[in-house]
N, C-alpha and C positions, 0 to 999 in steps of 0.2 A: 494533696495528691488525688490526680481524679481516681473514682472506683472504677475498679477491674470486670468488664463483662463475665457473665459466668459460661458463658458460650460465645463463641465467634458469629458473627451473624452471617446468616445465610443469603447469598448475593445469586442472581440468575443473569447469566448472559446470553441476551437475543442475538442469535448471529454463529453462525460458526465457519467463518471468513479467517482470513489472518489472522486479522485484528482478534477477533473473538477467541480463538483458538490461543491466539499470546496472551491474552490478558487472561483468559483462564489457566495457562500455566503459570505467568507471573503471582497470580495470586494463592496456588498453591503452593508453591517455592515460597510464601511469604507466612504460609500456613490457616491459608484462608481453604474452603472448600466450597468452590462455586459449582453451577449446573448450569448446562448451555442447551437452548433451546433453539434446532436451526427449522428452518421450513420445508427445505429440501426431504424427500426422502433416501435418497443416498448422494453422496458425493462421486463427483464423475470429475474426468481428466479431461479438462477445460486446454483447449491447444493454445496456449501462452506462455512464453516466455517471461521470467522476472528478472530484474538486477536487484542483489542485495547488497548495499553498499556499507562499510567499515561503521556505521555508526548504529545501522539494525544490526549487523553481525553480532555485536557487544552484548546484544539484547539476547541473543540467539544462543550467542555463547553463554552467558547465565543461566538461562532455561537447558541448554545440555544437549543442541541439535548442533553445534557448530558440527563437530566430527563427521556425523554422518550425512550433513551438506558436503562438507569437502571431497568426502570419496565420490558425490554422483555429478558434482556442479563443475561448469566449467571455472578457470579464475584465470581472467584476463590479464595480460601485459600492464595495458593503460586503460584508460579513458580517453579513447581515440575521435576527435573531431578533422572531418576533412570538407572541401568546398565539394558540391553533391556533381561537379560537371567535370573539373580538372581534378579534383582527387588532392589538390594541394592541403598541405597542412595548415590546419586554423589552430588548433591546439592539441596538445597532447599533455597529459598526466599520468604519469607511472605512479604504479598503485601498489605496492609490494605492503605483505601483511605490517613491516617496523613505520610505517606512513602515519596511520593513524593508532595503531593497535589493533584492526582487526582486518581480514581477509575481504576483498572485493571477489564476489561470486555470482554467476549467472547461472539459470537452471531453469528449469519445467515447473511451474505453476504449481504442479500436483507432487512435483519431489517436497518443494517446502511447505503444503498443505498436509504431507504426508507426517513428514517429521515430527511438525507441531500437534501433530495427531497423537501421534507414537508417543510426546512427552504427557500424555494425559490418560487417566483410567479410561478404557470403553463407554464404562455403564454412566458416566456424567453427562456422556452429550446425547442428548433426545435428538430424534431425528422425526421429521414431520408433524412440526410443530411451528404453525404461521401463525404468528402471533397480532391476534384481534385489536386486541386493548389493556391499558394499563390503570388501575385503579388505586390510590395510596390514600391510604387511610389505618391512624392509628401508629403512626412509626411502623408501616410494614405497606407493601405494593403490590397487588391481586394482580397477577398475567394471567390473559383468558386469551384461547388458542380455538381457534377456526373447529378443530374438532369438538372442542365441547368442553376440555376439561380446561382447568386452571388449577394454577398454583400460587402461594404466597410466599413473598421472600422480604427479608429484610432491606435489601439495595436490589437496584437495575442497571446495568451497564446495556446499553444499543449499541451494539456491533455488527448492526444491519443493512451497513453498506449505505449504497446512493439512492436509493428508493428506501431509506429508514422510517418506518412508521413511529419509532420511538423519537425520532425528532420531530416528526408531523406533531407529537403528542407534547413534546415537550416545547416549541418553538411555533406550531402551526405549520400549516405546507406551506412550501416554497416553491415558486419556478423553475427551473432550471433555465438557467444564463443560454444560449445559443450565440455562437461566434461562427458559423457557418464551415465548422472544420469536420474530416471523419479520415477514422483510423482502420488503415489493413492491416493484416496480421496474417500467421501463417507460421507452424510449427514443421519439419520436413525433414526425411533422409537426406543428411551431408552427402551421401552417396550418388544424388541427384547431379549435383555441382562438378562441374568440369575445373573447379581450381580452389586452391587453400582460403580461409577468408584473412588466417593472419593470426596473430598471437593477443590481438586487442577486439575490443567493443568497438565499433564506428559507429557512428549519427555523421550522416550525408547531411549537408547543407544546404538546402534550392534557393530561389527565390523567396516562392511564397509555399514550398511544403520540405520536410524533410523524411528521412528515412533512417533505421536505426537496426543494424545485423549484428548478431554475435551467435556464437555456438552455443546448447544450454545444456552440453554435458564434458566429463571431463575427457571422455574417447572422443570428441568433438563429430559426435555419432550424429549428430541433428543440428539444426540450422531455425535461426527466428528470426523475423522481422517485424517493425510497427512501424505505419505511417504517419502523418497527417497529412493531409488535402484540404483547398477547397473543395466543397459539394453544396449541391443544391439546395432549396431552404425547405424543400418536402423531406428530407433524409432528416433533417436536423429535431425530427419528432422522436428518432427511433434512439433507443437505450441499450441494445439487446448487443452480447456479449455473440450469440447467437445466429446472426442473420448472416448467410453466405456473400461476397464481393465476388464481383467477376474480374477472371486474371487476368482476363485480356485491357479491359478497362485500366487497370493498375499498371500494369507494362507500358498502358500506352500515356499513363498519367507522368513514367520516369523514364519516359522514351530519349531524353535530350540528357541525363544522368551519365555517369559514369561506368565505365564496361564491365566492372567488377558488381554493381547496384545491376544492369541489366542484366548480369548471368545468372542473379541471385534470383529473379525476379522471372526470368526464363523457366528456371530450374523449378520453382516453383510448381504442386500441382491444381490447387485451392486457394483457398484465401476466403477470412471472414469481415463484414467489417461492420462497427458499430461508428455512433454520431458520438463526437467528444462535443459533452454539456459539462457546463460548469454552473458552480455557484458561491455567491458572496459569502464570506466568512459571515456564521451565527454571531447575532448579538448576545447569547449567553451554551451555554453547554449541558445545564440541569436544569433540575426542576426536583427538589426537595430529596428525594431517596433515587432519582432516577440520572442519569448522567450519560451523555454520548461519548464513543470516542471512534478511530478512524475515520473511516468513509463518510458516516452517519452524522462528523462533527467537523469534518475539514474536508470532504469531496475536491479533488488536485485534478489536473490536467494532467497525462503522465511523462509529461517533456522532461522531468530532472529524474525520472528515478523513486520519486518519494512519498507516492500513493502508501503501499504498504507497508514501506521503512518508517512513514511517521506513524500509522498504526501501530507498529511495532514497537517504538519507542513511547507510546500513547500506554500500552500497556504495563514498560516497565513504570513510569511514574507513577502511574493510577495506584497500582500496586504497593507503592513507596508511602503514598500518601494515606490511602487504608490502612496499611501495616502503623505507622507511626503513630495511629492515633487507635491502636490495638482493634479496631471497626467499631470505637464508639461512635463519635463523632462523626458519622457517615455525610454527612451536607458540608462538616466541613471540609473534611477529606477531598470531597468534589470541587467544591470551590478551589480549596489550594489549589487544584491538580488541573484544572481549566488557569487561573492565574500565569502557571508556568510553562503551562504549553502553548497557551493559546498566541501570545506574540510571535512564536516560533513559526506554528503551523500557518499561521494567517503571510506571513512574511514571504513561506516557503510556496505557499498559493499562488501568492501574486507574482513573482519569478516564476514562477512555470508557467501562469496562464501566460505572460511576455513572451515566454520560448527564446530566452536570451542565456541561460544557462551554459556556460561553457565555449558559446561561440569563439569566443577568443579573445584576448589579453592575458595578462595575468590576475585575474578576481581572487581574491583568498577564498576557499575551499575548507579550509581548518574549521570557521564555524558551524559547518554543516555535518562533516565526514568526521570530524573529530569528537562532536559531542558524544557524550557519555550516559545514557540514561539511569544508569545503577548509581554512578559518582556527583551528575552534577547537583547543586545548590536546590535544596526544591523551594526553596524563600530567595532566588535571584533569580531575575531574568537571563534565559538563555543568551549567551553571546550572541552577536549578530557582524554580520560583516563590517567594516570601516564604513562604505557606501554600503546602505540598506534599501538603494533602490532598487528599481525591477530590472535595471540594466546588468548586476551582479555579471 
């Protein structure tokens, strides 16, 4: 029988995103006690809309925030796909909580940044702390931070997103893929809107871009949308979550659209918009006491939904994985935990970079919406669709 640690070890997670934020409450739920170290110095209400679908719900529900999502989120009919000019039905899926087991819910950025907050002490998450470099040496990892200090931990998780230094550190830097696409956005008084948008989530269909509205509360008080376009290949440098779009621009991009998309679009006061870059699934995930997950380890395009749901399910397994090997075994614990996710997320990549997701047929949905992160196999491969191509 292996021996029993005489303390838990001490794990630091760079990042306090989503992803960071769950996987530090995953792993106190598992009775681990991590510190999270983000760069920001406070968190602000970033104007985005998120969907979280029945398979992060699961994850959310374990950690203890399903409830007080449900009182602020909206929760859609269906999974509403329509053609972006006539308005005809491509597909529909009703979504009711006995589907897959958990609730499909849409909401404000900052409602489920909030929550995942609230399920964590204060005093663990450091704030203003951009982290320099990673140093491992001795079964332990030195983080030094732009200010000056450092700290030592026994494990690393990077939960630092699409510009991750702890993957630069662990894999080398990468380029970012450019497909010459870029997304509008825009969070806004329902009150703007001259008409109901309906009881469902819609994604418009174009040609070559689409559009994606829903309400992201449950008084249906506010109004989101995201795009994709072509744009130019000087836009396709910029990252920033940050940079203003002009509305007139956008209106005139969904000019030939549907009158429901143009009143949305009218109603409109702003709009921001960033360049959607991608990149190839990592040849590996770790590097000895250090290990990536969300953004940091699988960066998505966000056509399916599942930017932050696989982060989220990233943390419950991580979690799984440490916990069962009591955090002796810390490289292994990474390994497994890369092993079983990785076919998943890389799978889930390449479907969304195609932007084929739900267009229409009927594609089984079951392996995606229904998976389980607390229940499934962590020694089997996640299920995968019948076809696992990018046509899904």
């Amino acid at each position: 029988m292996a021996q029993t640690m005489s303390r838990k070890p001490s794990i630091a997670i760079v990042g306090a995103g989503m992803g960071g934020l769950a996987v530090a409450a995953t792993l106190r739920r598992a009775g681990f006690e991590p510190q999270v170290y983000e760069q920001t110095q406070r968190f602000g209400r970033i104007g985005a809309g998120i969907q979280m679908m029945p398979n992060s719900m699961k994850v959310l529900r374990g950690i203890g925030v399903e409830d007080r999502l449900r009182a602020v989120a909206f929760q859609p009919y269906s999974h509403l796909n329509r053609d972006g000019y006539t308005g005809e039905l491509k597909r529909e899926l009703p979504m009711p909580d006995a589907l897959y087991g958990a609730p499909y819910l849409c909401m404000h950025r900052a409602e489920l940044h909030d929550a995942l907050a609230s399920a964590l002490p204060p005093e663990i998450i450091h704030l203003g702390k951009q982290l320099t470099g990673l140093d491992q040496k001795s079964g332990q990892v030195t983080l030094s931070f732009a200010d000056g200090t450092k700290v030592t931990a026994d494990a690393v998780i990077g939960a630092d997103g699409v510009h991750s230094l702890v993957r630069d550190i662990v894999v080398g830097p990468d380029a970012p893929i450019h497909r010459g696409r870029i997304a509008y956005r825009a969070v806004f008084p329902a009150s703007l809107m001259d008409r109901d948008l309906g009881p469902s989530r819609v994604k418009w269909w174009g040609r070559d871009r689409h559009i994606v509205i829903y309400y992201t509360t449950k008084a249906k008080s506010e109004v989101y949308f995201v795009t994709s376009v072509p744009e130019s290949a000087e836009w396709m440098t910029k990252e920033s979550w940050s940079a203003k779009g002009d509305v007139k621009e956008l209106r005139a991009a969904y000019s030939e659209f549907h009158p429901d998309v143009r009143a949305t679009l009218d109603a409109c006061p702003d709009c921001h918009k960033w360049a959607i870059l991608e990149r190839e699934p990592l040849p590996r995930w770790s590097e000895g006491r250090v290990v990536l997950l969300g953004d940091s380890a699988h960066p998505m395009t966000p056509y399916m939904a599942q930017g932050a749901a696989t982060s989220i399910e990233d943390a419950a397994i991580l979690a799984r994985c440490v916990a069962d090997v009591n955090g002796e075994d810390i490289e292994g614990a990474f390994r497994r935990y890369e092993a079983h996710r990785k076919p998943r997320t890389s799978l889930i990549q390449a479907i969304s970079s195609a932007n084929t997701w739900m267009q229409g047929g009927d594609a089984d949905t079951s392996w995606l919406y229904g998976y389980d992160a607390w229940n499934v196999s962590l020694d089997a491969p996640p299920r995968q669709p019948a076809s696992a191509g990018v046509a899904a």
